[in-house]
N, C-alpha and C positions, 0 to 999 in steps of 0.2 A: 395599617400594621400587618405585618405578615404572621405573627405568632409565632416567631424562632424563640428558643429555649437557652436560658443563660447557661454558659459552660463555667464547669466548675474543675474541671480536672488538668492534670499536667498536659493530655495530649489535647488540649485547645484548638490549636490548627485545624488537626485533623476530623472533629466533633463539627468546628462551622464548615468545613469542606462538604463533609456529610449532609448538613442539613443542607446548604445551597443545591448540594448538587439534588436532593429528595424532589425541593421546588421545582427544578427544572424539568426533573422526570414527571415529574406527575400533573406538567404541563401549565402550573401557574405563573411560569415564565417561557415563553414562547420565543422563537428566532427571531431577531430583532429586539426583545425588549431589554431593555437596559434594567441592571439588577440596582437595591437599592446604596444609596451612595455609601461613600468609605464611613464618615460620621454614623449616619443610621444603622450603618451594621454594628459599629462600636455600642451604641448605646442598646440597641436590642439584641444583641450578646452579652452585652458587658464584659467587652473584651479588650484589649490592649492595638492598638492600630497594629503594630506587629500581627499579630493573632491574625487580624481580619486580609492585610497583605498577603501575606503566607498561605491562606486557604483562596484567595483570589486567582494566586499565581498557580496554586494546584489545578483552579479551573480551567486557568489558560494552556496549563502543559496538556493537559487532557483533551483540548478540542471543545469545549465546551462554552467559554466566552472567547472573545476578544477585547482585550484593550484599548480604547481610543483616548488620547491627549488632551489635555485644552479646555476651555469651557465647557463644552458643551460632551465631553469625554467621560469615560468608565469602565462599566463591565459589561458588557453585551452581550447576550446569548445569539449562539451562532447555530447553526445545522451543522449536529454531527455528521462528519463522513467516516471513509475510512481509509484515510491519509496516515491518521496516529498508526495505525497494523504496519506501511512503512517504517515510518518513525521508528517506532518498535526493533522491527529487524536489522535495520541498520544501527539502531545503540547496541542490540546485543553483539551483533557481529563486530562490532569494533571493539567491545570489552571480550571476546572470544569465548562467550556464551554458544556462539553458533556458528557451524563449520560448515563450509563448501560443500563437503559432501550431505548436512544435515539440508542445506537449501536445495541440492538434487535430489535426495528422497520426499521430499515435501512437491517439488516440483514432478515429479514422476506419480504420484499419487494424483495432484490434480489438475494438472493439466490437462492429461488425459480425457478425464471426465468435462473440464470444460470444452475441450473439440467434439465431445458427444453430444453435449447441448447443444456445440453451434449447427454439428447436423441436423440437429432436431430442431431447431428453429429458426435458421439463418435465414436471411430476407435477400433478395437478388442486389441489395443494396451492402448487404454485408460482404456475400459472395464477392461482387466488383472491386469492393472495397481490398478486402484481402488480395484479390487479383494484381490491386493496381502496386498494394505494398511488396508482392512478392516480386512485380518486374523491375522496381526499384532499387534491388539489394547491391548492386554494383558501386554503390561508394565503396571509397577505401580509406577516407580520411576521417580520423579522431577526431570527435566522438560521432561524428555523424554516422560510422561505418557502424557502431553498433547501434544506435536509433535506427538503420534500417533492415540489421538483420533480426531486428525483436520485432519490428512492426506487425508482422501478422500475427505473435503470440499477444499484443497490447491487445490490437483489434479485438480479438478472440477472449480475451478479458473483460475487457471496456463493454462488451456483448451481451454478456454472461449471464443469463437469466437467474442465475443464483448470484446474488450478488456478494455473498460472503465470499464464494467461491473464486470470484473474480477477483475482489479486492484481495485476497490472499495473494491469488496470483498473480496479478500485475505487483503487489508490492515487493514478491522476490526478483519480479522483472526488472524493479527499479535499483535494489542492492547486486544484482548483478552487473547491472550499467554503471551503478559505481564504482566497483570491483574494478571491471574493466577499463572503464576510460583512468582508472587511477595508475594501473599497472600499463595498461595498452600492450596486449598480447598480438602477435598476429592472426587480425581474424579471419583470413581465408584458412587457416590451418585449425581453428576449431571452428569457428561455423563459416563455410562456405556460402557463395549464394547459391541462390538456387534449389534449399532443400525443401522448402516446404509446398511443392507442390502439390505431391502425392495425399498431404492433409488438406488444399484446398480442394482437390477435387472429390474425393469424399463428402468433406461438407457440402460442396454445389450438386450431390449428386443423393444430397441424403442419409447417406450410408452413414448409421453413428459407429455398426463395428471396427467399420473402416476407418472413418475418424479416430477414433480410439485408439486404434491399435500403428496406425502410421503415426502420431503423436506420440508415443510409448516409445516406438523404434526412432524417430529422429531423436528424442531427449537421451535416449541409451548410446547412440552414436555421438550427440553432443558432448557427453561424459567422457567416452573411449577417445576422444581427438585431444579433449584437455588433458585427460592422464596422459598422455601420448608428449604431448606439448611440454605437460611439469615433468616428467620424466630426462624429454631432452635437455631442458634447462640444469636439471639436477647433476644431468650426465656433464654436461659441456664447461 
């Protein structure tokens, strides 16, 4: 028996959501282990199967179980990532919670700083890496053309020694490739290829001001082509 606490109140759901997820933090349910079955949670709540469905599925929106089917199926505890920080931006941006311009300001705060890290720590494998992404940006076909002009901001995420930090950033990277591939803008007229060199050689050279500040100046340029862009559309 685990010693969960029978719920007595209107918000039921939300009480066993609480305690499951407590277990989990506090480690006596580990990635991999299957939580206890649907029955067992009824009876050591004393709650309604509804009840216990509804706080399971809250586990699941959240990253925290998975569901499997069938015999031998349930509720699994998974390793959080930080996929749901996606998730997130992309629900709000489609209920217009969050503007385009609100994802460049958040974008210009850190990306920046993640090009400073990767000065600061970039490995001759990373450097290459970025290398090989940036001589590849010559696609021009949907969606691939935008998968290769984000590639060396992914790299540079995917890197990121701060990993909050990354996972932020790649996850605007990913609401913006939705953006794009859904609209399909002409991307040589906002991001050209070819521009992030001046940030790969900083980073291969060490330099985090550099880094920095060439990071700063492409994403302000990336901004000035797309108002440039919405503007003609407006006009036309």
């Amino acid at each position: 028996m685990t010693g969960f606490k029978p719920i007595n109140n209107r918000r039921a759901s939300e009480e066993v959501l609480e305690q499951l997820r407590k277990v989990i933090f506090n480690g006596r349910y580990k990635a991999g282990d299957k939580l206890p079955s649907e029955r067992e949670l009824i009876e050591q709540f004393q709650v309604s199967r509804t009840v216990i469905r509804e706080a399971i599925k809250g586990l699941e929106a959240s990253g925290l179980v998975r569901i499997k089917q069938g015999a031998t199926g349930g509720a699994f505890v998974q390793t959080l990532n930080f996929g749901v920080i996606s998730s997130a931006c992309h629900d709000l941006f489609r209920l217009g919670q969050m503007s385009f311009d609100e994802i460049y300001d958040a974008r210009i705060l850190i990306e920046p700083q993640v090009a400073r890290l990767a000065a600061q720590t970039a490995t001759p494998e990373l450097v290459r890496a970025l290398q090989q992404a940036a001589d590849g940006e010559d696609i021009i076909e949907y969606p691939e053309t935008v998968h290769a002009r984000q590639k060396v901001h992914v790299l540079l995420a995917d890197h990121c020694p701060n990993r909050l930090l990354g996972a932020i950033a790649k996850s605007l990277l990913e609401l913006i490739f939705s953006i794009a591939t859904q609209f399909e803008p002409d991307t040589d007229k906002i991001h050209p290829a070819g521009l992030h060199q001046s940030i790969i050689d900083a980073i291969a050279n060490g330099d985090a001001d550099a880094a920095e500040r060439e990071m700063r100046q492409h994403l302000d340029g990336f901004l000035g082509r797309l108002q440039k862009v919405e503007r003609d559309y407006h006009q036309s």
